[in-house]
KELUMMI-28068 format. One record per atom (N, C-alpha, C): y, x, z. Coordinates in nm, 2 decimals, decimal comma, m for minus. Layout:
BEGIN
<v=Y u=X w=Z>
...
***
This chain:
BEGIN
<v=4,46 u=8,47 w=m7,13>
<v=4,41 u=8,35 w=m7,07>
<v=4,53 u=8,28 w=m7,01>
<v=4,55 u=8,14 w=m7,04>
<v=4,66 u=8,06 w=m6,99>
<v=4,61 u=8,00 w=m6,87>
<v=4,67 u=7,96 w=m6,81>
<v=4,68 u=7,87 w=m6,63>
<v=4,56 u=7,78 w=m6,69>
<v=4,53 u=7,68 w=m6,79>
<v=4,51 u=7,59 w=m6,81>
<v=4,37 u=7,64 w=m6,84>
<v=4,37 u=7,77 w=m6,92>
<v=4,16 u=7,80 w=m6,92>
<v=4,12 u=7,87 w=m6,78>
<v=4,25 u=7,90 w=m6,73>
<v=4,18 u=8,02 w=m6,60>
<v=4,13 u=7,84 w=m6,50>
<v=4,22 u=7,73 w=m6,52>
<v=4,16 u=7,71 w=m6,39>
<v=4,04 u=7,60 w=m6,46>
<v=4,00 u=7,56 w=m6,55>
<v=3,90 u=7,52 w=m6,57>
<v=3,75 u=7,63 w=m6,58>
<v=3,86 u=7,74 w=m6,61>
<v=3,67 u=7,86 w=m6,59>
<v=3,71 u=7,87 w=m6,37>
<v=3,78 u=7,82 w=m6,34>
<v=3,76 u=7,80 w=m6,18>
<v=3,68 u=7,68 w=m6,13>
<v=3,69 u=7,59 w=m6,20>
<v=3,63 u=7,46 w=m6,18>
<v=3,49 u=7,44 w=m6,21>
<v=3,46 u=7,50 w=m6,33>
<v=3,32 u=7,54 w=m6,40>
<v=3,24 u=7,66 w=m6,27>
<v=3,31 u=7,70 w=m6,18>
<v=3,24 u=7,74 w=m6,15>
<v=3,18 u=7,73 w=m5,98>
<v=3,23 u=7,59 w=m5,96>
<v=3,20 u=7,50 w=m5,90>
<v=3,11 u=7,38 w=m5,94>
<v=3,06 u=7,37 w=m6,03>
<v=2,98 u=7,26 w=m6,10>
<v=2,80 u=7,33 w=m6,07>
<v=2,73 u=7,21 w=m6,03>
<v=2,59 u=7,25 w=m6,09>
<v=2,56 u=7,33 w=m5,95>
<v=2,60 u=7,36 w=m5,88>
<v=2,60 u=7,41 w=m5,71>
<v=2,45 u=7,37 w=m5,63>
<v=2,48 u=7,24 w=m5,63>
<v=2,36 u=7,15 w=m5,59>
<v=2,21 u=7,26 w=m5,60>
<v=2,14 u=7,28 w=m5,50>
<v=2,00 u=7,38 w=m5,47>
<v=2,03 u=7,49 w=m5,50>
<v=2,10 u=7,56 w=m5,54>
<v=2,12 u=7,70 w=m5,50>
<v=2,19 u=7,76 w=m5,38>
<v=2,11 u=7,87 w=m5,36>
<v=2,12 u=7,95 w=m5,26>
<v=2,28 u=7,99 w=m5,24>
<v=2,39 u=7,97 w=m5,18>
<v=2,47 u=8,05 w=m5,17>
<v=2,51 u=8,16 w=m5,20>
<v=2,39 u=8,27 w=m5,16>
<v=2,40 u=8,39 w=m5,22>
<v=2,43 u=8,44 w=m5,39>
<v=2,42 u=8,31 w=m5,44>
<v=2,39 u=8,29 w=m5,58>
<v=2,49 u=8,23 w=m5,62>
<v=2,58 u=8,17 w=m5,55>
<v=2,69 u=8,11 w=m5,60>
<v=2,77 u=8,18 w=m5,66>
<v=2,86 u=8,16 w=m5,79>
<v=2,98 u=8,23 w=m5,82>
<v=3,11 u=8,22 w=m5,71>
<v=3,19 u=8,38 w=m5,79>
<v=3,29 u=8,41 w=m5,67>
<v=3,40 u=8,29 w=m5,62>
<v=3,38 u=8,19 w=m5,70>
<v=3,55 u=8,14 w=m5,66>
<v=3,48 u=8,03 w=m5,54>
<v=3,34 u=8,01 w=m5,56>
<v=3,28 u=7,87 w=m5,40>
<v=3,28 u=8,00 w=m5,32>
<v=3,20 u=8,09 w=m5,36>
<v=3,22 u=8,20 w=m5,25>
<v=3,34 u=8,24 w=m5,18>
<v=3,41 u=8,25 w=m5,27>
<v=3,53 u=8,31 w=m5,19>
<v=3,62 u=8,14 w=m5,06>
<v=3,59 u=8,05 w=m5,16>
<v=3,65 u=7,95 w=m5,11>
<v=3,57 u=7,90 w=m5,00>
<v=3,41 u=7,91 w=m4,94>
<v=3,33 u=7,90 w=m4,80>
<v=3,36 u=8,02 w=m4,74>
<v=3,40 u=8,06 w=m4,81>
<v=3,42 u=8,23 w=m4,68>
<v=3,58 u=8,24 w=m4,63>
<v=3,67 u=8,14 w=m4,70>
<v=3,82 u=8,10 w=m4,61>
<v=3,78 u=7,98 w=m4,53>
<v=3,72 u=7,89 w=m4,58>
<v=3,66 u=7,74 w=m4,50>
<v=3,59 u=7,81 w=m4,35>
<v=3,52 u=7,91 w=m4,36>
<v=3,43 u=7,97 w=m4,25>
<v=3,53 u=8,03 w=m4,15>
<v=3,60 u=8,10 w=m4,22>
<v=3,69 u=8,19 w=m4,15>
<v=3,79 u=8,06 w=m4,07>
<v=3,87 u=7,97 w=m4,14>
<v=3,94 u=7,87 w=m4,10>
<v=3,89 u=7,82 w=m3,97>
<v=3,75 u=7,78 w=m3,98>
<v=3,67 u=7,71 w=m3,91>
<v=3,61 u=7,81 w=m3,78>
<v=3,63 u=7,93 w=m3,79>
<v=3,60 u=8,02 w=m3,68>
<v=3,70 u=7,99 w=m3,59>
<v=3,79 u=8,04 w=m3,65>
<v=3,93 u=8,07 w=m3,57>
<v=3,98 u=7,94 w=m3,51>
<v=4,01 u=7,81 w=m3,55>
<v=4,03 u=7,73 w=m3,47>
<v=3,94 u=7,67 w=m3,37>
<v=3,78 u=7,70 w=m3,40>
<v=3,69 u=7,71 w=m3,22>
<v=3,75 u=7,78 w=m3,15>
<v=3,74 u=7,94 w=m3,19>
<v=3,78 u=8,05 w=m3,09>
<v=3,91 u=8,00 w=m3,01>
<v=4,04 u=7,93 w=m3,13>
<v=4,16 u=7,94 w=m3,03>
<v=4,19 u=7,81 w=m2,95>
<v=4,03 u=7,75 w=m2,98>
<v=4,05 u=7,61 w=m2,89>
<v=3,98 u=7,66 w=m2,71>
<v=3,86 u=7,70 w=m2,75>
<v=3,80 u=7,77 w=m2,65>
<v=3,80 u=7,89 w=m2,63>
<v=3,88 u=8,00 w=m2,65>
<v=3,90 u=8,11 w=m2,58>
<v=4,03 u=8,16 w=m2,59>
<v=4,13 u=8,15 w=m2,73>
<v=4,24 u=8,19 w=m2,69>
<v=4,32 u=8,16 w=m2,67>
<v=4,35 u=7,98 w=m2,63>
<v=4,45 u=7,88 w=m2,57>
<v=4,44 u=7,93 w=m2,45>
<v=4,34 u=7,93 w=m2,39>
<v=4,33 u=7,99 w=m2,24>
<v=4,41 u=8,09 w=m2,23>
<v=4,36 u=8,22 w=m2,29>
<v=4,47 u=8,34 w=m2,27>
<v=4,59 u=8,32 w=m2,32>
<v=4,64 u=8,26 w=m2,39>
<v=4,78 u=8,24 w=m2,42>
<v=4,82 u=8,15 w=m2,27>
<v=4,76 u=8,11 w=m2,23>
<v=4,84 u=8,02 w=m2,12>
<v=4,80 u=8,15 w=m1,99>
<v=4,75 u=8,22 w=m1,96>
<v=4,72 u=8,30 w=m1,87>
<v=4,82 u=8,41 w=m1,91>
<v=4,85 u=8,39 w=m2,03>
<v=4,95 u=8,54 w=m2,09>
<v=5,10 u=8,48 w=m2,04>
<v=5,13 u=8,32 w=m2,07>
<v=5,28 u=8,27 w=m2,01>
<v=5,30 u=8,27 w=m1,85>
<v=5,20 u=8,26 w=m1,82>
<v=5,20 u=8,27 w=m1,66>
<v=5,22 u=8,40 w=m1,58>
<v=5,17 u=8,52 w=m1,69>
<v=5,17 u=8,61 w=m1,65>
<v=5,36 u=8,72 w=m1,65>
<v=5,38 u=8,65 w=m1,79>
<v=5,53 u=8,64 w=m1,78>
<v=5,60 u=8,54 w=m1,73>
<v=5,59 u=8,47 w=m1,67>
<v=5,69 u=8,37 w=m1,59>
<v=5,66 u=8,47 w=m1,47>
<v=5,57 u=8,50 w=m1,43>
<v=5,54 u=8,58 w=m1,33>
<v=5,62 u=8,72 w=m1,31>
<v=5,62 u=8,74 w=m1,41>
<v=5,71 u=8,95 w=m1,46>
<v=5,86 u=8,89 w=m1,43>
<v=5,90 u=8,75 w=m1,45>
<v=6,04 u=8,74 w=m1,47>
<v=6,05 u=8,72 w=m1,30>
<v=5,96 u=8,65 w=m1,23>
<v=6,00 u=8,59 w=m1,07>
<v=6,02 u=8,77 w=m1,02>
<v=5,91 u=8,86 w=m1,04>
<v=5,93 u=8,94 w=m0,96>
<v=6,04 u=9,06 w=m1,04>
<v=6,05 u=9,07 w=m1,11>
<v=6,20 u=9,10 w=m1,18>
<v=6,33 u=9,06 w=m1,11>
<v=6,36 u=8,95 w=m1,08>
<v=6,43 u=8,87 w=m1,01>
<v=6,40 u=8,90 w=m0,87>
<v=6,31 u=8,91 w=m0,82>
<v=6,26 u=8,97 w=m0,65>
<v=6,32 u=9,11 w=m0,64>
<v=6,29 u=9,20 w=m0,73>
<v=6,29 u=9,33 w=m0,74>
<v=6,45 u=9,32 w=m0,74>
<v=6,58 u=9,24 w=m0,81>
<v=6,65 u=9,30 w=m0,84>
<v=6,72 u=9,21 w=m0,69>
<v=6,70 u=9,10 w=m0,62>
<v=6,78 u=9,08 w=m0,48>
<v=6,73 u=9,25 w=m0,40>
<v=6,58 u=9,24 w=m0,41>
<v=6,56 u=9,32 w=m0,28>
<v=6,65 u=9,47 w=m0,30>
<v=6,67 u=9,50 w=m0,41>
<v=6,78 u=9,65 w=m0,42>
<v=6,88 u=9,60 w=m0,40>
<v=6,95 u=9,51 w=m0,42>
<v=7,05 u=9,43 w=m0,38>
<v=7,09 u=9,46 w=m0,25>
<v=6,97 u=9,43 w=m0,12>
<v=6,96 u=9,45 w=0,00>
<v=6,96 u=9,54 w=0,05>
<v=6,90 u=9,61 w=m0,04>
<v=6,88 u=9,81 w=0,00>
<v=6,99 u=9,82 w=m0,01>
<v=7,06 u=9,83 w=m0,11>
<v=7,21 u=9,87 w=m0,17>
<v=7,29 u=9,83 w=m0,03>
<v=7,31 u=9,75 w=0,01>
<v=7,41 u=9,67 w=0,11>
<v=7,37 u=9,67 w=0,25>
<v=7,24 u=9,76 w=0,28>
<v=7,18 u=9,74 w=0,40>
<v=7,26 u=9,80 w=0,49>
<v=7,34 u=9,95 w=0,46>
<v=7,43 u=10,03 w=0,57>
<v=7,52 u=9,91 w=0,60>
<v=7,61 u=9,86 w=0,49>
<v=7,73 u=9,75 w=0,54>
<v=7,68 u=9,65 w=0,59>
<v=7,58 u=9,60 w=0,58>
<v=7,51 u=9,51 w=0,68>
<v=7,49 u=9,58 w=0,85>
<v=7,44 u=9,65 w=0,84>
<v=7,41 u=9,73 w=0,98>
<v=7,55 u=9,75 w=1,06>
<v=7,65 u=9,76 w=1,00>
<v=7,74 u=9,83 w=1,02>
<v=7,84 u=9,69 w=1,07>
<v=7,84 u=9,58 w=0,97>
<v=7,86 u=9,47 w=1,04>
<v=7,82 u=9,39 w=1,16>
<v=7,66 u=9,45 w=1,15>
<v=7,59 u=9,37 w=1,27>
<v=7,63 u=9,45 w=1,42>
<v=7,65 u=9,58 w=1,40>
<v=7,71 u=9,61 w=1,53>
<v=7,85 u=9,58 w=1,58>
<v=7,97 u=9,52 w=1,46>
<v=8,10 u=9,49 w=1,48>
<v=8,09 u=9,33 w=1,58>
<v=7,95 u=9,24 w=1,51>
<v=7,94 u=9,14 w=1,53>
<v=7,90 u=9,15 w=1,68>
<v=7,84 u=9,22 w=1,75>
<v=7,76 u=9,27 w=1,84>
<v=7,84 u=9,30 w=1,98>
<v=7,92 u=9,40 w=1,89>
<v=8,05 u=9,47 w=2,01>
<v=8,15 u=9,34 w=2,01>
<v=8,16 u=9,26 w=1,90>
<v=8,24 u=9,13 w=1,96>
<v=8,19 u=9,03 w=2,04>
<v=8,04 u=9,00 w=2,03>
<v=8,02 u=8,90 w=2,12>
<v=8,00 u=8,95 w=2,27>
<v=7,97 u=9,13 w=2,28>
<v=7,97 u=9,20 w=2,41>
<v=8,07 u=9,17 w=2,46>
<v=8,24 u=9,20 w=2,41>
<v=8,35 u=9,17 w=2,47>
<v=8,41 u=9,03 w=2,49>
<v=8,33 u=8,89 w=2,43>
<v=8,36 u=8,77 w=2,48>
<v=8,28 u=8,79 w=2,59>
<v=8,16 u=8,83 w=2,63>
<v=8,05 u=8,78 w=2,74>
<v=8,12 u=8,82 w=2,85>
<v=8,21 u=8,99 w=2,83>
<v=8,28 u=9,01 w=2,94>
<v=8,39 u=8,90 w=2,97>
<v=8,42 u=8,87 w=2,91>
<v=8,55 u=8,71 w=2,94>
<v=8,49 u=8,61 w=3,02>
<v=8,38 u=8,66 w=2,99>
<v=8,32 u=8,46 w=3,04>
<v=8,26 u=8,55 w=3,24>
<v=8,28 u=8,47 w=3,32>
<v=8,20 u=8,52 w=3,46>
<v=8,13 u=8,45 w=3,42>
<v=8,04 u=8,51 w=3,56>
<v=7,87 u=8,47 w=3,61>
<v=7,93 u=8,37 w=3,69>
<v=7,84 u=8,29 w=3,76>
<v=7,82 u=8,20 w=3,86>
<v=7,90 u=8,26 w=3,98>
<v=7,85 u=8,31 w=4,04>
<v=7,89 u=8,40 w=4,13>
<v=8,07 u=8,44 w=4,12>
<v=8,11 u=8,52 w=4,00>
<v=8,21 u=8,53 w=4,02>
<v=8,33 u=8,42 w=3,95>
<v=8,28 u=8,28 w=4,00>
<v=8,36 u=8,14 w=3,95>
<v=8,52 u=8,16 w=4,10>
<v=8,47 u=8,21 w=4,20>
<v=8,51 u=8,16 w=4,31>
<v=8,64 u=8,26 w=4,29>
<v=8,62 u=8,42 w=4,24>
<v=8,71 u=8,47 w=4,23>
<v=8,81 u=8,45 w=4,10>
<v=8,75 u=8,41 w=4,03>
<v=8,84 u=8,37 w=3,92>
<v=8,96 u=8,20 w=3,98>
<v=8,89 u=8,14 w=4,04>
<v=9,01 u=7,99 w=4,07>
<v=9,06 u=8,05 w=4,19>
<v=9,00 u=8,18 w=4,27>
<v=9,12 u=8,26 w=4,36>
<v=9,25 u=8,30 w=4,24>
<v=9,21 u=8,39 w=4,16>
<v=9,33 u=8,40 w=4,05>
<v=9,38 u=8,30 w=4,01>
<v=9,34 u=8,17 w=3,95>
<v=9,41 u=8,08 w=3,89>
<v=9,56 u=8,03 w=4,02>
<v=9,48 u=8,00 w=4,14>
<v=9,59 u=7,98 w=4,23>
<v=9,67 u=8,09 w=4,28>
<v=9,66 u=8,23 w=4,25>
<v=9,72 u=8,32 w=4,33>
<v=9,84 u=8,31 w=4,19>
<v=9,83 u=8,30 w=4,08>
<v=9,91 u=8,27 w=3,95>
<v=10,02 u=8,20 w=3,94>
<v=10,02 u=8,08 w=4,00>
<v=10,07 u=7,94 w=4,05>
<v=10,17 u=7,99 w=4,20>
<v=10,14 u=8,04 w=4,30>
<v=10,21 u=8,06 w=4,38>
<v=10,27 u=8,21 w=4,39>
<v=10,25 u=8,29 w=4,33>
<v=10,33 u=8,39 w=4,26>
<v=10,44 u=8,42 w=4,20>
<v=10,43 u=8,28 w=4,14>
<v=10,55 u=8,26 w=4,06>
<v=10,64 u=8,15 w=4,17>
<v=10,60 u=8,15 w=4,26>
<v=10,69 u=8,03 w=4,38>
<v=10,70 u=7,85 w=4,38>
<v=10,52 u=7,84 w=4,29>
<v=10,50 u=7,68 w=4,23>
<v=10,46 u=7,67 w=4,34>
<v=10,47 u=7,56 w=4,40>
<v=10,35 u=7,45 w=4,49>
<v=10,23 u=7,36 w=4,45>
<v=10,14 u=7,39 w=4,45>
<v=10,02 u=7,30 w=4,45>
<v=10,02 u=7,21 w=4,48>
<v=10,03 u=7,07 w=4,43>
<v=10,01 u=6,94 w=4,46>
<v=9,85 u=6,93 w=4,46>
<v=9,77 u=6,96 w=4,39>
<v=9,64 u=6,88 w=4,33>
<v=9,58 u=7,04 w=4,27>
<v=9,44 u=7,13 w=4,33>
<v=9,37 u=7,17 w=4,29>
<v=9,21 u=7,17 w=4,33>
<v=9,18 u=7,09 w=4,20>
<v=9,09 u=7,02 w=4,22>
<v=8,95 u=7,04 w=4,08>
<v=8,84 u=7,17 w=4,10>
<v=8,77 u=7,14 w=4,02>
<v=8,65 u=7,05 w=4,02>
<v=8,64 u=7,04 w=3,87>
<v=8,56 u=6,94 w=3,86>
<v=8,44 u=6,92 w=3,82>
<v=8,35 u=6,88 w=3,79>
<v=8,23 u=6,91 w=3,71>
<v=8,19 u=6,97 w=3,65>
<v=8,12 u=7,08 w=3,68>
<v=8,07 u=7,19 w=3,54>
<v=8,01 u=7,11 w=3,43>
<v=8,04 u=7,17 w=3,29>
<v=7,98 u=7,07 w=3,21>
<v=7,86 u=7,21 w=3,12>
<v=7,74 u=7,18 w=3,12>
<v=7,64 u=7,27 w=3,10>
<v=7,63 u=7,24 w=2,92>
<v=7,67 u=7,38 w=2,83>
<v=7,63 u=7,36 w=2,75>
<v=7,52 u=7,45 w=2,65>
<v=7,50 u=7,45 w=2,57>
<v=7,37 u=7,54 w=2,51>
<v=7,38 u=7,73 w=2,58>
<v=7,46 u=7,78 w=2,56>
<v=7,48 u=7,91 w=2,65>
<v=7,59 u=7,96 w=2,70>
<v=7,64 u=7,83 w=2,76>
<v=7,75 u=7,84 w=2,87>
<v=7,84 u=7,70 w=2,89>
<v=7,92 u=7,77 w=3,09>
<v=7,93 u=7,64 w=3,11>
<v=8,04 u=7,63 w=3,10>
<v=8,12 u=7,52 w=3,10>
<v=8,25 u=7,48 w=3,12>
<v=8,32 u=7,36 w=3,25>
<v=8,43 u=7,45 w=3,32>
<v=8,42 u=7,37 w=3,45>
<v=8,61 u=7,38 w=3,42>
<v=8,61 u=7,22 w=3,46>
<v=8,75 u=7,17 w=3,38>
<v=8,81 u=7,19 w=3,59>
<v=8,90 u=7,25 w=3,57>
<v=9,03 u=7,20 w=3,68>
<v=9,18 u=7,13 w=3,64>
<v=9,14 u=7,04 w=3,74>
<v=9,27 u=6,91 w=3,76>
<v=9,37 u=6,96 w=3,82>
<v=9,51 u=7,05 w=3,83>
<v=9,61 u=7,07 w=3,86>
<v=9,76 u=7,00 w=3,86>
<v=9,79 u=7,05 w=3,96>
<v=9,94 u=6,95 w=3,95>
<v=10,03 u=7,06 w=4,03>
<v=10,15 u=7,09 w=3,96>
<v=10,22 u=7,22 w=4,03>
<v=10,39 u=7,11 w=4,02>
<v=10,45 u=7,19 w=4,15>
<v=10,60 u=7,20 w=4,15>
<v=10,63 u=7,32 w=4,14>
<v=10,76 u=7,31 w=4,08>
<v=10,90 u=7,40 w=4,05>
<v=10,95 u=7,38 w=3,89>
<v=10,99 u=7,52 w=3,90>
<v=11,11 u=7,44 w=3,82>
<v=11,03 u=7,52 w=3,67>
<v=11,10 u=7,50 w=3,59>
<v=11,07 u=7,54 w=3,40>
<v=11,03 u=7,65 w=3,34>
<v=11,14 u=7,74 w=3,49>
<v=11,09 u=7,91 w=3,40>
<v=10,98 u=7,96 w=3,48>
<v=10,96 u=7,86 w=3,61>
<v=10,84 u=7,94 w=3,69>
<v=10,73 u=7,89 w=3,65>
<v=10,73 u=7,77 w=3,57>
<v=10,64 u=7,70 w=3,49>
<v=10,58 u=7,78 w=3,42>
<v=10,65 u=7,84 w=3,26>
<v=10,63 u=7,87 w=3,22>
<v=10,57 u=8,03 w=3,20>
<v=10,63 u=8,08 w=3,32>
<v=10,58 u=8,26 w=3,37>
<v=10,40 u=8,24 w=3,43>
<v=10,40 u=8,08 w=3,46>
<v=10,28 u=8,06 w=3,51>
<v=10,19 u=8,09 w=3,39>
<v=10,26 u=7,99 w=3,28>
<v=10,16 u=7,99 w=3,12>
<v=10,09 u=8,12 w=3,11>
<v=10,25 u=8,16 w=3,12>
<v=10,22 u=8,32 w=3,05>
<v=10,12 u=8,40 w=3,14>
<v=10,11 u=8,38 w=3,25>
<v=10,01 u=8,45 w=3,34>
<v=9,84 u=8,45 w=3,34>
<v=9,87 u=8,28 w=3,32>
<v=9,70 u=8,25 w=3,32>
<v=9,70 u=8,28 w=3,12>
<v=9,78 u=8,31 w=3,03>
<v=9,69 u=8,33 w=2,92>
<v=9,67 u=8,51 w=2,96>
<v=9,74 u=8,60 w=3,05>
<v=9,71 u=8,74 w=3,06>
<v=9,54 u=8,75 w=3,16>
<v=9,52 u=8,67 w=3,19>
<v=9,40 u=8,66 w=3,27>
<v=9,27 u=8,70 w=3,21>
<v=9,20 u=8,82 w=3,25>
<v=9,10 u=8,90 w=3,16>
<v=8,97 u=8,80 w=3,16>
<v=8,98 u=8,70 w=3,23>
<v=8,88 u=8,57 w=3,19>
<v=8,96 u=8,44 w=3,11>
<v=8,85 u=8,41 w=3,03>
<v=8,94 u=8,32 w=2,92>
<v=8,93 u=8,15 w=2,99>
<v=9,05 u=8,13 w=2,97>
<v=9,11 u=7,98 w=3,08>
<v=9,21 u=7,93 w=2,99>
<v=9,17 u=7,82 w=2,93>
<v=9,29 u=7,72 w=2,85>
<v=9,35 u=7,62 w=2,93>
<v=9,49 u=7,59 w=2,85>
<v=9,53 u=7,52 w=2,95>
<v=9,52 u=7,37 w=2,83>
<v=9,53 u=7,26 w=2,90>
<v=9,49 u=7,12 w=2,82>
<v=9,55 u=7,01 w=2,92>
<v=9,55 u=6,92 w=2,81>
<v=9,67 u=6,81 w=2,84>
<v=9,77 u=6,81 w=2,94>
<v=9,88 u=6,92 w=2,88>
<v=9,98 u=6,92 w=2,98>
<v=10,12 u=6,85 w=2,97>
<v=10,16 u=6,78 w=3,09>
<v=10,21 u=6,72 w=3,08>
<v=10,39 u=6,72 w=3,19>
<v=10,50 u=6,72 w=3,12>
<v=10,58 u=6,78 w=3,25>
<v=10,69 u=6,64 w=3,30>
<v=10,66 u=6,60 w=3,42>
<v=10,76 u=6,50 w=3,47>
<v=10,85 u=6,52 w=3,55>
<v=10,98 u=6,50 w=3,59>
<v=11,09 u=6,46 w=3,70>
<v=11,06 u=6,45 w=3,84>
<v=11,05 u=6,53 w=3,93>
<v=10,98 u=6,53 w=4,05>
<v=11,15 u=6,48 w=4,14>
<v=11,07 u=6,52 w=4,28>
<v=11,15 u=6,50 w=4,39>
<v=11,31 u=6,63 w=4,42>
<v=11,47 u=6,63 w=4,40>
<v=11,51 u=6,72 w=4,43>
<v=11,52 u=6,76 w=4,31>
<v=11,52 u=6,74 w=4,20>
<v=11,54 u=6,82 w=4,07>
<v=11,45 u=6,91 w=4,05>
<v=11,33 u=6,88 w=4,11>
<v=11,23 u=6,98 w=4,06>
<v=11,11 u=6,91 w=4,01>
<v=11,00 u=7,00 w=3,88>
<v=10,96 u=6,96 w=3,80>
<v=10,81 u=6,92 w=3,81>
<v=10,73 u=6,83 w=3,77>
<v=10,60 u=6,82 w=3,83>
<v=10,51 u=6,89 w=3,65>
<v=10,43 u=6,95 w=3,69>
<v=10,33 u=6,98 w=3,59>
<v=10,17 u=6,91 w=3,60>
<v=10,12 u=6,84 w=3,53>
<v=10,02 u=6,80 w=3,51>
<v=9,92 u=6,90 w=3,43>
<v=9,82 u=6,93 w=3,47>
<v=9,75 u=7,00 w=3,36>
<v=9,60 u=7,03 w=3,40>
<v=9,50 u=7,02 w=3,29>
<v=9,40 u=7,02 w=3,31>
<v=9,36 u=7,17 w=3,25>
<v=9,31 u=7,28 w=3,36>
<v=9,25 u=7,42 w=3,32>
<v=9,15 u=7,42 w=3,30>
<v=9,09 u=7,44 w=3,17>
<v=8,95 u=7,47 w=3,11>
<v=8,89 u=7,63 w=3,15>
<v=8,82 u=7,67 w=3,26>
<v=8,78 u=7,81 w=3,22>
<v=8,58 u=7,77 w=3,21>
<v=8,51 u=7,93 w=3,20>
<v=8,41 u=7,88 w=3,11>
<v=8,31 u=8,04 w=3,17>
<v=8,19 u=7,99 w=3,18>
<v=8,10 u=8,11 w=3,27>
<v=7,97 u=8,10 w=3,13>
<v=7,90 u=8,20 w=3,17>
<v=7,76 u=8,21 w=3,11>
<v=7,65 u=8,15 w=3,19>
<v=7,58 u=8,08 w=3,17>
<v=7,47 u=8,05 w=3,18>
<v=7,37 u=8,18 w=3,27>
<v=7,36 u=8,17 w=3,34>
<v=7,23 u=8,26 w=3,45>
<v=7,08 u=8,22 w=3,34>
<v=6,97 u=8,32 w=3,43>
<v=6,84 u=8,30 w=3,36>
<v=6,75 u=8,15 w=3,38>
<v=6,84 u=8,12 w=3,50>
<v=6,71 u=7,97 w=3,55>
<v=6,79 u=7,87 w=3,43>
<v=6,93 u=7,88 w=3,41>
<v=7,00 u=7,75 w=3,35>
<v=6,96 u=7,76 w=3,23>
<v=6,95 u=7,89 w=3,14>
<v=6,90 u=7,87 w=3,01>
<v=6,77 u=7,88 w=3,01>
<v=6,67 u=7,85 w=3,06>
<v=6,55 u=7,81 w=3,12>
<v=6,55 u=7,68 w=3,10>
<v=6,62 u=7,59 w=3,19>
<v=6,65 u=7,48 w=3,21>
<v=6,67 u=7,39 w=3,09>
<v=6,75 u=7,47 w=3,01>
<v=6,85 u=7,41 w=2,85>
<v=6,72 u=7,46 w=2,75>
<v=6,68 u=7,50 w=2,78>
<v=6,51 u=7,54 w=2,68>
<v=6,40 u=7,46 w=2,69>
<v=6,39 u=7,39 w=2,79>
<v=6,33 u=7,28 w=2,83>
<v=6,39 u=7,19 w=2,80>
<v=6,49 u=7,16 w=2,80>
<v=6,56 u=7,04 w=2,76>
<v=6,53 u=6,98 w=2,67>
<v=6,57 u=7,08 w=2,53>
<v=6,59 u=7,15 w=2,40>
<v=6,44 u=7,05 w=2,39>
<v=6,31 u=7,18 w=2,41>
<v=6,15 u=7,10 w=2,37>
<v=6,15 u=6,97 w=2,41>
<v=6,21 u=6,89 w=2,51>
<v=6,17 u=6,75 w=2,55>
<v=6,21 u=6,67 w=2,44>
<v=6,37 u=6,69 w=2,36>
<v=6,41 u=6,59 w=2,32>
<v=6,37 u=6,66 w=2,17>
<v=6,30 u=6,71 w=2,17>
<v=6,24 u=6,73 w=2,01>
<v=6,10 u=6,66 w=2,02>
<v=5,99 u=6,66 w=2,13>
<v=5,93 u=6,58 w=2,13>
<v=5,96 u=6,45 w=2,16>
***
């Protein structure tokens, strides 16, 4: 049988259909409503029931990849937790030993006893010691002194050296050196030293803080 009788005995057996029962139909309409049926199943089903699960199924992998990605920082963190810990107490024991640098309130009076006992140790004269304003900042304060010393260059300078040996931290700023009376030298200079904050002041700076956020 050639292409050309097979498909007219296919076509023949599609003819004449009209009032008969299906069941009765030859195989090739049968076969061909039973792919039309099937066709016709399957695109309801994947309009209303398996489009859904395909999009519940991508979400559910976009989902495996976020916590994949969670899973692999959080070992990440485990992994690195000792040298973290181990940092946090270097960071810890450093800010311990600045706090010791800084005095309390209380001990401001002995520390500008030191600054002057510095100055005339070295055989300077005091023209001008004069602090000035504490300036209050987030957790801690800074109180600027206005100084003015005589002598000469190297006693000047043993002075530098003295107040940077000073186990509380004191900068020296805008210094300035002029031609005095006698061949001796005038120093101008503004000393920065710097205290912690007590519990009423950062009290105080915490209130601050909420006012100007409201």
């Amino acid at each position: 049988m050639d292409v050309k009788e097979f498909g007219e005995s296919v076509a023949s057996q599609f003819r004449d259909l009209n009032g008969l029962h299906p069941g009765l139909w030859p195989l090739a309409p049968r076969l061909m409503s039973a792919v039309c049926l099937l066709f016709f199943v399957t695109l309801v089903g994947w309009y209303f029931y398996w489009s859904d699960q395909t999009d519940t199924l991508e979400q559910g992998q976009q989902e495996e990849l976020k916590l994949k990605d969670s899973y692999k920082q959080k070992m990440q963190q485990a992994i690195s937790l000792d040298a973290l810990k181990e940092q946090r107490k270097l960071v810890l024991q450093y800010v311990a030993t600045m706090e010791k640098q800084l005095p309390s309130k209380a001990e401001m009076d002995a520390l500008l006893s030191d600054i002057n006992q510095a100055g005339l140790g070295r055989g300077l004269q005091f023209d001008l010691f004069k602090p000035g304003q504490a300036l209050v900042k987030d957790y801690y304060a800074e109180l600027p002194i206005n100084i003015r010393l005589l002598g000469n260059y190297h006693d000047m300078g043993e002075f530098v050296s003295d107040i940077a040996k000073l186990p509380r931290i004191v900068t020296l700023n805008n210094l300035a050196v002029s031609s005095g009376k006698d061949g001796t030298l005038v120093l101008d200079v503004v000393a920065k030293t710097f205290r912690y904050l007590d519990k009423d002041e950062l009290s105080a700076q915490a209130a601050l803080k909420k006012g100007a956020k409201k």
